[in-house]
Wavefront OBJ file of the C-alpha trace (Angstrom):
o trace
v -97.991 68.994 -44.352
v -99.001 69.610 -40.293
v -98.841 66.252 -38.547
v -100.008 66.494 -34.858
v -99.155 62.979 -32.641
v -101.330 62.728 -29.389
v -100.081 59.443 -27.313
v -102.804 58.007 -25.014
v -103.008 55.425 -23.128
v -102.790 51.711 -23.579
v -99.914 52.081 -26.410
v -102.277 54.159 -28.707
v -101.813 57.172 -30.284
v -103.441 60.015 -32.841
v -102.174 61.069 -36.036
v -103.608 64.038 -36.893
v -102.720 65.337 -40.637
v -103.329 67.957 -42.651
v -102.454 68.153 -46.188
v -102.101 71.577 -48.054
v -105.390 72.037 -50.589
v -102.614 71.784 -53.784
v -101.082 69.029 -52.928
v -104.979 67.488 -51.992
v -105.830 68.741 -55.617
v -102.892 67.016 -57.514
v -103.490 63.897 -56.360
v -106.991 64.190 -56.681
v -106.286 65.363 -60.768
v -104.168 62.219 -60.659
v -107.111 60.014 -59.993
v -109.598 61.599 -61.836
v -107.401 60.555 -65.149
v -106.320 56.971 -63.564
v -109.969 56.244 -63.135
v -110.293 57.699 -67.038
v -108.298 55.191 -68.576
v -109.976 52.248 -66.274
v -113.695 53.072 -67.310
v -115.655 53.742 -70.855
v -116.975 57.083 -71.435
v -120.027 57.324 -74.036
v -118.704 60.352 -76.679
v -115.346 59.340 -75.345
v -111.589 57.813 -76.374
v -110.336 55.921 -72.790
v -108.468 58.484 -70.728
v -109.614 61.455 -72.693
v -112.775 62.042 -71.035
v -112.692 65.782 -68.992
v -112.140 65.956 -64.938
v -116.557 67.139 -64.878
v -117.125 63.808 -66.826
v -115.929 61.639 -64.876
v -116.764 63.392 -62.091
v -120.755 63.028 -63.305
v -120.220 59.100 -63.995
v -118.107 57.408 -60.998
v -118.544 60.202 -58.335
v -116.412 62.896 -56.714
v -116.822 60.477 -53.538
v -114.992 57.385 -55.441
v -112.085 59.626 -56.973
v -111.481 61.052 -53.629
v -111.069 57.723 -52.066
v -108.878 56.996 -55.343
v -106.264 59.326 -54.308
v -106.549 58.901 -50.771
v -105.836 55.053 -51.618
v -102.298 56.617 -53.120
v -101.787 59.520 -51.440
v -101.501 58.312 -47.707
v -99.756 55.350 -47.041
v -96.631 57.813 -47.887
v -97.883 60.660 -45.834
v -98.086 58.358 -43.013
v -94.792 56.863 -43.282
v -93.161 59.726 -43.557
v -95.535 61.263 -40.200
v -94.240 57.801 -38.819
v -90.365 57.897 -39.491
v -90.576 62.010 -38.575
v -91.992 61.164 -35.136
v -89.383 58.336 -34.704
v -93.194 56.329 -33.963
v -92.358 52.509 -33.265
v -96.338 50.870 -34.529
v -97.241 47.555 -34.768
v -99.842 47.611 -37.045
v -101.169 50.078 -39.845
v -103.217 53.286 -39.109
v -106.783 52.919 -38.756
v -108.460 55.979 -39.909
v -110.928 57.312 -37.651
v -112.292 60.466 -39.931
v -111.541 62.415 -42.932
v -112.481 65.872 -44.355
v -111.360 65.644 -48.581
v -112.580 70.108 -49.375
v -110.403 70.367 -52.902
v -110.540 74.327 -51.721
v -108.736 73.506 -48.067
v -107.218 70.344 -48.591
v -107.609 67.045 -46.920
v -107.837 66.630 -42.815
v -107.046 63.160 -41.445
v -107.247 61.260 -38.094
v -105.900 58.165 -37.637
v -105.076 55.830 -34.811
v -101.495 53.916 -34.381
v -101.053 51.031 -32.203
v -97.531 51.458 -30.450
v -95.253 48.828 -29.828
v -95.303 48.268 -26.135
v -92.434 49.278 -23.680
v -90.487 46.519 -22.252
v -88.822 46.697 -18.781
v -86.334 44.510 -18.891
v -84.695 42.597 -16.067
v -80.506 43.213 -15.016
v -78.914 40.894 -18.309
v -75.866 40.934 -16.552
v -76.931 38.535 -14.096
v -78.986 35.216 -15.422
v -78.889 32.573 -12.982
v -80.676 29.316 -13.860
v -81.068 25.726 -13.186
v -81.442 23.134 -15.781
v -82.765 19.536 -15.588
v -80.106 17.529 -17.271
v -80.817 14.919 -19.833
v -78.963 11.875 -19.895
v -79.648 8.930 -22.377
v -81.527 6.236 -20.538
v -79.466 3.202 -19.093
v -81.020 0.622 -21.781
v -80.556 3.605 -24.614
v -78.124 1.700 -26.429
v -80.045 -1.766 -26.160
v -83.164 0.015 -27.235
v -81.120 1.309 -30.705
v -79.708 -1.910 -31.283
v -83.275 -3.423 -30.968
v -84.754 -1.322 -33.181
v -82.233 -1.635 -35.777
v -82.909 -5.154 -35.496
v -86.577 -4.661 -35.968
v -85.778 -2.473 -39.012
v -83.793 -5.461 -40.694
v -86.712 -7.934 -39.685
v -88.088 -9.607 -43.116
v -91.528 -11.345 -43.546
v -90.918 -15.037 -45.207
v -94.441 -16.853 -46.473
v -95.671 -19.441 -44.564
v -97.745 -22.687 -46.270
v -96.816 -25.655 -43.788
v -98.692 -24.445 -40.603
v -101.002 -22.547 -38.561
v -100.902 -19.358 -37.393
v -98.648 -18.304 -34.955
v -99.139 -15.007 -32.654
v -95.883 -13.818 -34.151
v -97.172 -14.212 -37.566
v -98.160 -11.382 -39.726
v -101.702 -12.771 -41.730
v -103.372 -10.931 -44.566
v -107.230 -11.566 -44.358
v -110.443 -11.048 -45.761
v -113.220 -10.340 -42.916
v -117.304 -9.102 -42.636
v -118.633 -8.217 -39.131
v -122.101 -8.020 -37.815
v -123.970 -7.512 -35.321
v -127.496 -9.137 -35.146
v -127.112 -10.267 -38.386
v -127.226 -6.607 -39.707
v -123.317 -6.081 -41.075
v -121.409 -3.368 -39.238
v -120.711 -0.411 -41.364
v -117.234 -0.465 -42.255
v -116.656 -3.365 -40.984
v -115.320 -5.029 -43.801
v -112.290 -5.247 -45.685
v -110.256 -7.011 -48.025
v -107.089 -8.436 -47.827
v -105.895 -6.798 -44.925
v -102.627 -6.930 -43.253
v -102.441 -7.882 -39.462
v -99.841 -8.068 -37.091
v -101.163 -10.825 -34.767
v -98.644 -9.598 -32.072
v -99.151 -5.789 -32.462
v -102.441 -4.575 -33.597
v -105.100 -2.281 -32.000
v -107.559 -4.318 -33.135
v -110.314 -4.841 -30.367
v -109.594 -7.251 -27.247
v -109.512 -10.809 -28.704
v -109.992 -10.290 -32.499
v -106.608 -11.238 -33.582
v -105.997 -14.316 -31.171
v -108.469 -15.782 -31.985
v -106.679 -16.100 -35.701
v -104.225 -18.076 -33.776
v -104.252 -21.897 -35.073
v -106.218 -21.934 -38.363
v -104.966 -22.491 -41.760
v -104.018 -21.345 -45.068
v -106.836 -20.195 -46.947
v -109.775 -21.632 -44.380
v -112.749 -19.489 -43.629
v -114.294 -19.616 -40.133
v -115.891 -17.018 -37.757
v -115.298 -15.608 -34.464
v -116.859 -13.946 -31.512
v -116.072 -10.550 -30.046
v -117.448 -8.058 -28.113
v -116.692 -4.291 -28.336
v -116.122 -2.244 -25.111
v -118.960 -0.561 -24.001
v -117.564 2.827 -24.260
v -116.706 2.047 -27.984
v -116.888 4.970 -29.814
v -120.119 4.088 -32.603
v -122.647 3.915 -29.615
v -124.718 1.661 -31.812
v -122.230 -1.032 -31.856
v -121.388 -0.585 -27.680
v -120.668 -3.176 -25.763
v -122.405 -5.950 -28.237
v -121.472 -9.596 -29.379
v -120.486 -9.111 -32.917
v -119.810 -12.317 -35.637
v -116.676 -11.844 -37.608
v -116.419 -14.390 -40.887
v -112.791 -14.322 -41.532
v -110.377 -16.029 -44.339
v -107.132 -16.642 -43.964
v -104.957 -15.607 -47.272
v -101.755 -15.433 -46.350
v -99.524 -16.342 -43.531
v -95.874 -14.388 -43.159
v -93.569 -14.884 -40.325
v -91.540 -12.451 -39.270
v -87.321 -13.780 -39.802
v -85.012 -11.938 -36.850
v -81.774 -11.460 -37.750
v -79.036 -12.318 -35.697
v -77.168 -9.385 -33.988
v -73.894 -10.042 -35.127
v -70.965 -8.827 -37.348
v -73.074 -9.882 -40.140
v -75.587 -7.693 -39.633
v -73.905 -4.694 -38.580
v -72.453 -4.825 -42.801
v -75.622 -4.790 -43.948
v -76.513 -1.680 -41.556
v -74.040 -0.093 -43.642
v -71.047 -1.076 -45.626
v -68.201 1.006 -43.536
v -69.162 -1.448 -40.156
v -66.919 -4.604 -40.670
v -68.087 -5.195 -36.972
v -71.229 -5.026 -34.338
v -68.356 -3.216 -32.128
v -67.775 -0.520 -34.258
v -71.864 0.100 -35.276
v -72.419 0.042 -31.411
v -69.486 3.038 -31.381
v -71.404 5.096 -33.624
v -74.825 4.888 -31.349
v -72.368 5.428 -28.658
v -71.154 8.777 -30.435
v -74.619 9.383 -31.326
v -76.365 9.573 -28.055
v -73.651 11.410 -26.921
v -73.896 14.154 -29.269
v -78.018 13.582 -28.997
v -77.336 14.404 -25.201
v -75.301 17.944 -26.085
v -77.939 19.177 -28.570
v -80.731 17.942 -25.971
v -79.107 19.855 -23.008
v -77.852 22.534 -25.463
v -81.617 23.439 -25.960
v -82.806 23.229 -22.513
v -79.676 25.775 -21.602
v -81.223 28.245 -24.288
v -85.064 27.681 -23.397
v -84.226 27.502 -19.862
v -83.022 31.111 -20.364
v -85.104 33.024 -22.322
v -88.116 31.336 -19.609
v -85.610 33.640 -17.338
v -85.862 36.657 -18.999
v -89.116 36.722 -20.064
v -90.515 36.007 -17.132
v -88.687 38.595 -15.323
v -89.400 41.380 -17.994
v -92.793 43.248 -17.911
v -94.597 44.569 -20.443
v -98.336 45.774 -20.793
v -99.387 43.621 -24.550
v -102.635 44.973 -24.950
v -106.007 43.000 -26.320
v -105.423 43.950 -29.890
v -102.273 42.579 -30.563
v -103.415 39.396 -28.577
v -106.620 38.981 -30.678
v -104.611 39.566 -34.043
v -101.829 37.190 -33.455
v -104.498 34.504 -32.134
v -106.294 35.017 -35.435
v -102.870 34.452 -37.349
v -102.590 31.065 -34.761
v -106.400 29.779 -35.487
v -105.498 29.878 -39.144
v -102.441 28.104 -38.787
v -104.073 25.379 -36.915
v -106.954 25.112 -39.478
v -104.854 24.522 -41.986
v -103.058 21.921 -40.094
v -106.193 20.141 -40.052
v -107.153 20.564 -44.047
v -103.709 19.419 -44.751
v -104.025 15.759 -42.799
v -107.638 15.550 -43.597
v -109.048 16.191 -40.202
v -112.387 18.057 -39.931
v -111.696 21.396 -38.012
v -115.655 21.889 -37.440
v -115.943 18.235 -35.562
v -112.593 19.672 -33.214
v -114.311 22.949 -32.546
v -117.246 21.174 -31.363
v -115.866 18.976 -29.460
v -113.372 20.920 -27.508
v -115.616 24.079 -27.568
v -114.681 27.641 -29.358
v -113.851 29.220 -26.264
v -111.438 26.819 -24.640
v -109.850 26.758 -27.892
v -109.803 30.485 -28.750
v -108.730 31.641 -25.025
v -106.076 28.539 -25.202
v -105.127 30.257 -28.283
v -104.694 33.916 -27.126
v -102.613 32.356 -24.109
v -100.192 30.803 -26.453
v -100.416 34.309 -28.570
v -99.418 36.240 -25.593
v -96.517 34.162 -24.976
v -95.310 34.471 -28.117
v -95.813 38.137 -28.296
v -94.208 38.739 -25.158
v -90.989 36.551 -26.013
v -90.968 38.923 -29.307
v -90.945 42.185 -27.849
v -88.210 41.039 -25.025
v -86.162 40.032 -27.885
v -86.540 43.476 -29.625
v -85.867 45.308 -26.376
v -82.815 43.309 -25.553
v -81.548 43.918 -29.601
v -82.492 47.517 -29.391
v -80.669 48.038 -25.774
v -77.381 45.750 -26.324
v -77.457 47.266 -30.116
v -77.581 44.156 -32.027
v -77.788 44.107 -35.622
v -77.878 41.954 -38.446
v -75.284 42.825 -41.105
v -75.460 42.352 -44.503
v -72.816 39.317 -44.662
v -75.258 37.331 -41.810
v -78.364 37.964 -43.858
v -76.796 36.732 -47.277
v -75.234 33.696 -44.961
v -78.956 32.837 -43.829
v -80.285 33.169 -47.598
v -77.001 30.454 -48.735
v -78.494 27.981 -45.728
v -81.886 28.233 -46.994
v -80.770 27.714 -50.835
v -78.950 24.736 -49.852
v -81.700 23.434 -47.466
v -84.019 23.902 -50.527
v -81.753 22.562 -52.793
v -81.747 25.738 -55.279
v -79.655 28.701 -56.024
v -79.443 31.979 -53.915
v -80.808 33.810 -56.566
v -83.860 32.319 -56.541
v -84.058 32.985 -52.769
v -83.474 36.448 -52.896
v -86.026 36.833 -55.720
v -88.535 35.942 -53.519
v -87.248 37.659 -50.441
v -87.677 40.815 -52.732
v -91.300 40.083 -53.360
v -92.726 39.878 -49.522
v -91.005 41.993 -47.291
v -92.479 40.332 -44.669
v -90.332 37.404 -45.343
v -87.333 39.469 -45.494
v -88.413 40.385 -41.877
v -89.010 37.150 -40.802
v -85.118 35.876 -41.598
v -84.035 39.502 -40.471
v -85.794 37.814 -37.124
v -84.470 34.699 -37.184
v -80.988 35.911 -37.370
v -81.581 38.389 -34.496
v -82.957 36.241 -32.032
v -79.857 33.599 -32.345
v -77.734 36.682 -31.845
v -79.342 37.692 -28.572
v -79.719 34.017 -27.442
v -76.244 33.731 -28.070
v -75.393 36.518 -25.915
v -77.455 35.821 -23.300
v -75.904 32.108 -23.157
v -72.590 33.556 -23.125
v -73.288 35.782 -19.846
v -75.386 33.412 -17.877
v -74.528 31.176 -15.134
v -76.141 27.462 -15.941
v -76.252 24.351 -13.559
v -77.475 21.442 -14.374
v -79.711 19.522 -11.893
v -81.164 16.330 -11.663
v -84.596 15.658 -13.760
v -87.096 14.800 -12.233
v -89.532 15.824 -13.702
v -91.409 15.458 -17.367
v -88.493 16.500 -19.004
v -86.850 13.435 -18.091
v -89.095 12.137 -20.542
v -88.177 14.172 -23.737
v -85.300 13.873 -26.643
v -85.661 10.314 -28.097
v -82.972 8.965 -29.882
v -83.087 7.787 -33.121
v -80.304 5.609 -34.465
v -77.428 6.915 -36.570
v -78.320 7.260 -40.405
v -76.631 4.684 -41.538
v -78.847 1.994 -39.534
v -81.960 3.226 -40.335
v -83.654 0.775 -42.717
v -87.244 0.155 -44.022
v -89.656 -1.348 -42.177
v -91.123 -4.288 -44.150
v -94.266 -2.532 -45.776
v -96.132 -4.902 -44.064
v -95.461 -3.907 -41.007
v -96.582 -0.208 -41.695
v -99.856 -0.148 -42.197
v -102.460 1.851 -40.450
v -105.110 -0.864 -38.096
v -108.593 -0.966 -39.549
v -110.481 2.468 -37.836
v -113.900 0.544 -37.085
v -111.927 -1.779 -34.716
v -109.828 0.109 -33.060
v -110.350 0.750 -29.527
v -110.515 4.594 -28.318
l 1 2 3 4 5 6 7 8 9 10 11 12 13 14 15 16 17 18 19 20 21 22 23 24 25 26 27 28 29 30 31 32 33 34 35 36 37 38 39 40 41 42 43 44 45 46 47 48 49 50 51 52 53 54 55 56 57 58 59 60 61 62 63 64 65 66 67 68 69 70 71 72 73 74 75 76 77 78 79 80 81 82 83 84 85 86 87 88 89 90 91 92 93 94 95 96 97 98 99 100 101 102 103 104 105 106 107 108 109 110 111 112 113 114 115 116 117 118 119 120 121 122 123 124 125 126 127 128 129 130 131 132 133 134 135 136 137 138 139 140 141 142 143 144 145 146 147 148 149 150 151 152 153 154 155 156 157 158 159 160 161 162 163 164 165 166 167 168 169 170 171 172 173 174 175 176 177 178 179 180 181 182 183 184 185 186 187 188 189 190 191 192 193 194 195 196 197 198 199 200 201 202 203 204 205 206 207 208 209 210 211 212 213 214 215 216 217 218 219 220 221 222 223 224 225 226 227 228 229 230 231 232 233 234 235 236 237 238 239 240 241 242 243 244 245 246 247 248 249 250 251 252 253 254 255 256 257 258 259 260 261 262 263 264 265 266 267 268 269 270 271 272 273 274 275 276 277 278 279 280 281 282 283 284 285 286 287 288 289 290 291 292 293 294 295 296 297 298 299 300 301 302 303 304 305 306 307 308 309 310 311 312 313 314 315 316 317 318 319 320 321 322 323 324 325 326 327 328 329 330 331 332 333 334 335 336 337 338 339 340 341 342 343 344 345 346 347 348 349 350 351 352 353 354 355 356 357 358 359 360 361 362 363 364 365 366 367 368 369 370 371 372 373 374 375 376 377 378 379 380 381 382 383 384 385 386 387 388 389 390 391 392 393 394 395 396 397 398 399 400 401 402 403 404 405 406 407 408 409 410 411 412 413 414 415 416 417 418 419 420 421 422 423 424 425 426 427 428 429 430 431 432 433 434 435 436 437 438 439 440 441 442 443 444 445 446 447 448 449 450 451 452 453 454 455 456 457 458 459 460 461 462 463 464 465 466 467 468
């Protein structure tokens, strides 16, 4: 076989290829009788109809596309791995010539992974704003550990209070014409925290068990059902249920029912202690490693070219969609509303990120000559057995049926490696934050504390009434 490579510009290049008229003819005989045994034959047994047969009923045109089909994906990987060619995407074929008598002429075209220039990796300098726990961290933990322990008690001796949690039956209109959706049943309201329209819920303030009385309110004019706008709208409303909401005390006591190795509120406010601690190492831990590879990516250059941008957007505006299908969001009302091209060039900016962060990892890897070994890949398949709570087996079953998964924790494994180098040989201070930053890693309280919210509590505020 003659392969002829012709770089050109932009990362491209030509495969040229020219395979020898017996080898063109074998696999052409090859499809002929595949195609035999896939199609009926009048006169015919399946697969024992002649070459000129089949030739008359499918068409020389089809077969030869049958054993093209076969024939070169493995002429072009081996035109591929002989020319030491480094593509990011499959050949596109530009023309053919299939002659049985002088074999079969192809010309493809390869997109080449783009050269990286990298900057000097033996000097990172960088600054990083450090995160520290806010002053009233541990207050706030405490707090909401105390809000998690909160229980609802029934309440049949008095009005509502604006701590109270009611359940209530309600019908709104507007003009005597009812508001669509403006009804419900039974529904649970935090009289204290709702987003319930401006004065809806205290005005529930004061009435009764089980009495029925209407109120007044009047949505904001920039409401979002236009029809409804800034009108006076009646609200009959019954009263069902009345729960109060019991505090605990923030004591021993409590701290043993947080979890049953505290015997004291000392030793639970320890373990936040330790926590936020360790939340601030992991917090400033990340902003080291993002803080570099920022660094080095900036300072690399590299020429990505529209085609790769456009295909990894594509792969992103899937992603997203199905983001939206899964929570039950309509993707067609988002596209409208923010517009197709703010999303799609938002979408190739994010794209070219990430392909530029890629192909500065794979220069670094390719010029410090890290590697994944065998013992670090079958390490990463035991994590993801465990985190999946199955045996490696099974993991490695399916890691043998999409290589591009195999690829993907080859990747994963190689980018800690190089982010792990790179934090080893660069030069970190931490600065003050003052910027958004300061506003990221919230806490969350240790395990051990975190208990239920009273279902009550939970629930999602009535859509119709909530403000936008």
């Amino acid at each position: 076989m003659k392969v002829e490579i012709d770089k050109k510009e932009k990362n491209l290049a030509q495969i040229s290829l020219e395979v020898p008229a017996d080898a063109a003819s074998q696999e052409y005989n090859k499809a002929c009788r595949r195609l035999a045994q896939r199609i009926n034959v009048p006169g015919f047994r399946r697969g024992k109809a002649p070459r000129n047969i089949i030739e008359k009923n499918v068409g020389v045109d089809r077969i030869k596309q049958e054993a093209m089909d076969r024939l070169l994906p493995h002429v072009f990987a081996d035109a591929i791995s002989e020319h030491q060619l480094d593509i990011v995407a499959p050949p596109q074929i530009e023309s053919y010539q299939f002659d049985l008598d002088k074999g079969l002429n192809v010309k493809a075209l390869v997109e080449l992974r783009p050269e990286v220039e990298l900057p000097e990796l033996a000097k990172i300098d960088v600054e990083v704003p450090q995160y520290l726990s806010p002053p009233d961290a541990e207050e706030k933990e405490l707090q909401s550990i105390v809000t998690r322990m909160t229980t609802l008690e029934p309440v049949i001796n008095r009005t509502v209070e604006k701590t109270d949690l009611v359940s209530i039956d309600f019908t709104g209109s507007v003009n005597g014409e009812l508001i669509r959706g403006g009804s419900a049943k039974n529904y649970n309201l935090d009289i204290e925290n709702n987003n319930f329209i401006e004065g809806f819920a205290g005005q529930l303030v004061g009435h009764n068990l089980s009495e029925e009385f209407t109120i007044k309110v009047t949505f904001p004019a920039d409401y979002h059902d236009k029809a409804i706008a800034g009108k006076e709208a009646d609200f009959n409303i019954k009263i069902n249920e009345i729960k109060q909401k019991v505090v605990p005390e923030l004591n021993d006591a409590l701290a043993k029912k947080v979890a049953n190795h505290y015997e004291t509120l000392d030793q639970l406010k320890a373990d936040i202690r330790k926590f936020l601690a360790e939340n601030e190492e992991q917090m400033n831990d990340y902003r080291k490693q993002k803080a570099i590879i920022d660094d080095i990516v900036s300072r690399s250059t590299v020429e990505i070219p529209d085609s790769m941008t456009n295909r990894e957007a594509k792969l992103l505006m899937e992603e997203v969609k199905q983001r939206f299908k899964e929570q039950g969001s309509s993707w067609d009302q988002y596209l409208d509303a923010q517009g197709h091209e703010a999303i799609w060039e938002n979408l190739r900016n994010e794209a070219n990120q990430r392909i530029k962060t890629s192909l500065v990892f794979g220069a670094i890897a390719k010029k410090e000559n890290v590697s994944v070994t065998e013992d670090e890949f079958q390490g990463q398949v035991k994590e993801m057995a465990e985190m999946r709570q199955t045996d490696e087996k099974s993991i490695m079953r399916q890691l043998a049926s999409n290589m591009e998964w195999v690829q993907a924790v080859n990747d994963r494994i190689l980018t800690q490696k190089v982010v792990e180098m790179l934090t080893e040989r660069a030069t970190v201070k931490f600065v003050e934050d003052t910027g958004k930053d300061a506003e990221e890693g919230g806490t969350t309280a240790p395990k051990e504390a975190v208990a239920a919210a009273p279902a009550g509590l939970q629930g999602e505020e009535f859509e119709v009434l909530a403000e936008e």
